[in-house]
Each structure stands twice: as structure tokens, then as C-alpha cells.
N, C-alpha and C positions, 0 to 999 in steps of 0.2 A: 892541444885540447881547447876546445872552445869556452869560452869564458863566460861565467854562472851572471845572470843579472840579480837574481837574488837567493843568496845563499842561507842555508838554514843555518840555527843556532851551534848543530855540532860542527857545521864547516866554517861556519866562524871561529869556532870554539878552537876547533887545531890550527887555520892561520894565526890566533892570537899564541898559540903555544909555541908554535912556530918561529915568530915575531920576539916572544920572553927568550926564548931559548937564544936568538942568535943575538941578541943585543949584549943576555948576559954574557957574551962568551967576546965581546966585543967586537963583531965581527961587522961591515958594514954591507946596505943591499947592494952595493955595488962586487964587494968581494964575494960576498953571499952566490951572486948570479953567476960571478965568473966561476966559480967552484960547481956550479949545479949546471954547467952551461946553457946558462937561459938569459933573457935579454934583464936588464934592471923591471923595466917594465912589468914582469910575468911576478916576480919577487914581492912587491907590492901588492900583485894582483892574489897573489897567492896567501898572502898573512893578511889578506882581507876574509877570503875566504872565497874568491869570488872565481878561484882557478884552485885546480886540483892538482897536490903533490904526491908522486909516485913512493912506493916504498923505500925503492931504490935512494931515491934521492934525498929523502926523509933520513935514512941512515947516513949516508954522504954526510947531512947538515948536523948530524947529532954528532959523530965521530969528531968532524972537524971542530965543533964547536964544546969537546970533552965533557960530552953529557957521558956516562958512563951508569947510567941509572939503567938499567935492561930491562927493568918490569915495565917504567914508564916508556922507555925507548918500543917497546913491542904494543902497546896500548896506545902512541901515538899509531903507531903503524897498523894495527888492526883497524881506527879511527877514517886511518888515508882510506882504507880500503873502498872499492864501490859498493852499494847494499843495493840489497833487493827491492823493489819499490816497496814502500810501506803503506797499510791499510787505508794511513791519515790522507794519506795522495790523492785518493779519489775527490778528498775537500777541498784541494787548492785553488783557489781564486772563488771559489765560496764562501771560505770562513778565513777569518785572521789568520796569518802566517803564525803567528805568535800562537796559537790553537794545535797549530800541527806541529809546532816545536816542541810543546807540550808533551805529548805523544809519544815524539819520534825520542823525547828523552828517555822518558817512564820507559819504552820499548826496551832502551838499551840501560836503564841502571839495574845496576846490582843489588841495592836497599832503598826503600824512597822514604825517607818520613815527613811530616806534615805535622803543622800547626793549621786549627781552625777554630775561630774566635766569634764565626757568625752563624754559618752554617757546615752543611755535614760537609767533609771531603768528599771530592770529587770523583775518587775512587771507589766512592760508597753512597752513591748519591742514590736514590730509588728514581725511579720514573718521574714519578708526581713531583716530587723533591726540588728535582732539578730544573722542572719543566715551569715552578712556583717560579724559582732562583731565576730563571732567563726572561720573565715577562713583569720582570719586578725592574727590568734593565730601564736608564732614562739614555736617550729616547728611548720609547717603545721599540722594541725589534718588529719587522713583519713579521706576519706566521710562519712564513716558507721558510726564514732565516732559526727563529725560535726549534723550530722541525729538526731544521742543519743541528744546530749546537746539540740539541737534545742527542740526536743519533749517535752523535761526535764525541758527546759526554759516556753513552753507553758502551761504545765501543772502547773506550778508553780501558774500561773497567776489566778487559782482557787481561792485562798485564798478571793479574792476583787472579787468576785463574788458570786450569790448561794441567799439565804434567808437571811444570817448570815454572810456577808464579813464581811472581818476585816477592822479596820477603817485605814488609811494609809497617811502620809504627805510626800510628797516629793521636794525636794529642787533640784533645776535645777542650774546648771550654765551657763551662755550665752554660755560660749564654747561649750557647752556639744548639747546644740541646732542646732551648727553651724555646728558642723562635721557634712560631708557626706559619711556616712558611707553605699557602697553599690551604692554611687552615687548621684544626683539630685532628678532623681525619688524615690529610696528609703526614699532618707531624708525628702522629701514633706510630703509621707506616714508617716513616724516616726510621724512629727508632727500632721498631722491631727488627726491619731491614742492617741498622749498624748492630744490632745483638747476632743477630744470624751471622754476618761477618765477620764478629770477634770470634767466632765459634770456631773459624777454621786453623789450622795451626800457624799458617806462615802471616797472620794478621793478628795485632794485638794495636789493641786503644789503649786510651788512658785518659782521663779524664782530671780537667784541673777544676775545682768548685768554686763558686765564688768566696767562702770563709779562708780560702787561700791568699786575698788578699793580692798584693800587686806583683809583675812579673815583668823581663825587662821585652821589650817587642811588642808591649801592650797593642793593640789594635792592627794587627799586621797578621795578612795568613802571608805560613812560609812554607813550600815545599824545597827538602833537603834531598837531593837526585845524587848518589852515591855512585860513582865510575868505577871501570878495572882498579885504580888505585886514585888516593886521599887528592894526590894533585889535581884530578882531574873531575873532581865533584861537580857540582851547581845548585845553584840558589834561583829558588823562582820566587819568586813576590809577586802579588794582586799590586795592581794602582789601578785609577779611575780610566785610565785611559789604555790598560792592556796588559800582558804580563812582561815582565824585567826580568834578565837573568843576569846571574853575577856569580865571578868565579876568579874574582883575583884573591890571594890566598889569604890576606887581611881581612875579607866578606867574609870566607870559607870561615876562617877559624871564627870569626864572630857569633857566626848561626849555628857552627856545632855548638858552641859554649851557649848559646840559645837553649838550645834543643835539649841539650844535657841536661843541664838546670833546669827546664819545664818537665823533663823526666823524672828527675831525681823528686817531686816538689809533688808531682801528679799523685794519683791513686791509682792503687796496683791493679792491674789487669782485674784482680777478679772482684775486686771492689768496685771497678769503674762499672763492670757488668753491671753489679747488682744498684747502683746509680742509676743507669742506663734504662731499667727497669723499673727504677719507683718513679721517676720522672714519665717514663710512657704509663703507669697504671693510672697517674693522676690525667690524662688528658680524656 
């Protein structure tokens, strides 16, 4: 199999599991290759992510390596699998790789929750909203690129729609309500647009105020991308320069214990609504 020049996030994501898995188990890339019969060379290439492990051989490495965990064992091996091309594809070498990682996460988790401390999530962005949020970028973006993201932004928003949306929590912070981002009119829209969303059952908000006082993750959005199972979660974080994902299990647990506590601390679904609301009547 020909070898990936640039691998996405989940192909990264299974050669670094890959990678954990056979170190824990002591095992070295050289004995590794000889058990899988493949050169040392492909074994490297493979817990980069940058070459593709069959199922077969994924089981091979688990057995030998007395992973015994069968949920996790079957959701690496779902992971190997080859997928269908994905919508986000059409964007590549258009928009940031890191854009369509994005994506191709949301695609495939199971529950996504979110912090957003400036503006609306992503998932719930309106048109205007978004389109405010992309030309607010430094440098300026061109139009035609501002066009990409916008589209890129909408189409994202599938996931919480369809037969089969994904279930989705998101944590608001009063700031994040109060920008006017695009203006008065836009920002009306933002929020009537997030009420209309809480509406639906498999989306719930929650809003933290500022009389709440301080919270640990201060100044940080975080989307939490929930996998088949707990090992295999990820963390996405904003920085100035792209999106970061992290998934060694010391991040993991730190952002649920995040997210827990922003939850537990927030205002109840149908309080945040009525929030939601006195803040859009005053605009």
C-alpha cells in the first residue's frame, strides 16, 4: 500500500494508538515488523499514520501485545477500516487540513461538547454570524477564501441534523452571547438562531453568566469529540495559529473534569433559554 504524504487526524490518531499499545506491551519496531511481516521501515511508517494497518494485522499486534480489551480492540479496528470519501474532501488543498479534521471528527463522534467563551459554536453558527467571525481574521482573508470557510462552516452543521444527529452539549459564556459580531442585527439573529437550536431534543446549551465569577480553562474554546469508547476521545482547542488536538489520556481526563465542572456550575437548559432571550430582547 502506498504510503499517505499527509495523514489526517484519525490516521494519526490510530498509529499513535498503535504506537501506545506496543511500547506498552514492550515490544520493539523491530520485533513488531517481524510478527506483522512487514519491513521495520512500514512499522514507523504506520504509527505515524502515514501507511495503512489492515484489520488482520491490527489484531496480530493486539493479541501479541495482550491488549484484551475487545470494545477498544473492535473500534481500533473499525478506525483501520477504509471510509467513504467525506463531504469535507471536496475542500482539500483549499482550506486548512486542520478544517477538514475538524469535520471528519464531528462525522464520526458519538457526543461532541463544547466550550465558547467569545462567540457562538460552530455548530450553531447562523450565516451572518459566521461570515462576521471569518473577516474579523488578521490578516484579512480574500473573499473567495472567507466564501470556502463559510460553506465549510455550514456544512459542518450536518452532523446535529438528518435521522441520526449526533447528540451535542454546549456551554455558552455570557460574553460569548454579548459580542456583536457583524453588528446588532446580526447578533439578534445569532441568538434567535441558538434558541431555535436548543429546541431540538438532541441539543442542549447551557449558559455560564458572568455573576459566576471564575472558571478553570478561562479564555480557551474547547471541543470535547467523544469516540466508540472513553480511550479514544479528543480534544480540539483554537490557537492563533490553527486548531490542536490532543488525546493522550492526562489531556482527556483534564477537559472532562473541565467540562464537568462548567456543567455542573452552568444554568439549567431551561434557564439558559430564558437568558438566551432576555439578552436577544435587549439588542
Amino acid at each position: 500500500m502506498v504510503a499517505r504524504t499527509s495523514p489526517t487526524e484519525r490516521q494519526k490518531r490510530l498509529g499513535a494508538e498503535v504506537r501506545r499499545m506496543r511500547i506498552a506491551a514492550g515490544m520493539t519496531g523491530e520485533y513488531a515488523a517481524g510478527l506483522l511481516g512487514v519491513d521495520r521501515g512500514k512499522i514507523s511508517n504506520i504509527e505515524s499514520g502515514t501507511r495503512a494497518i489492515s484489520a488482520d494485522r491490527l489484531r496480530t499486534l493486539a493479541c501479541n501485545c495482550d491488549c484484551d480489551d475487545e470494545v477498544y480492540i473492535a473500534a481500533l479496528t473499525e478506525l483501520a477500516q477504509p471510509t467513504e470519501r467525506g463531504w469535507w474532501e471536496k475542500y482539500r488543498g483549499s482550506l486548512p487540513a486542520g478544517m477538514l479534521d475538524i469535520a471528519e471528527l464531528e462525522h464520526h463522534a458519538a457526543r461532541i461538547r463544547s466550550v465558547h467563551l467569545i462567540h457562538a459554536p460552530g455548530l450553531l453558527q447562523s450565516s451572518d454570524h459566521a461570515q462576521a467571525v471569518f473577516k474579523a481574521a488578521l490578516p484579512p482573508l480574500p473573499e473567495h477564501e472567507v466564501a470556502l470557510r463559510l460553506a465549510h462552516r455550514l456544512e459542518r452543521q450536518r452532523v446535529l441534523e438528518g435521522d441520526a444527529p449526533t447528540p451535542y452539549v454546549g456551554i455558552l459564556h455570557e460574553a460569548a452571547l454579548r459580542m456583536q459580531f457583524g453588528g446588532r442585527k446580526v447578533a439578534r439573529g445569532q441568538l434567535e438562531y441558538l434558541l431555535a437550536a436548543s429546541e431540538r431534543p438532541h441539543v442542549t446549551l447551557r449558559v455560564i453568566p458572568f455573576e459566576a465569577g471564575s472558571f478553570p480553562g478561562a479564555g480557551q474554546t474547547v471541543i470535547y469529540l467523544e469516540g466508540p469508547v472513553p480511550r479514544l476521545d479528543t480534544v480540539q482547542i483554537d490557537s492563533s495559529h490553527g486548531p490542536e488536538f490532543l488525546y493522550q489520556e492526562t489531556q482527556l481526563s483534564k477537559y472532562r473534569t473541565q467540562l464537568d465542572w462548567m456543567e455542573e456550575r452552568a444554568l439549567s437548559p431551561e434557564e439558559s433559554h430564558g437568558f438566551i432571550q432576555d439578552i436577544a430582547s435587549q439588542l
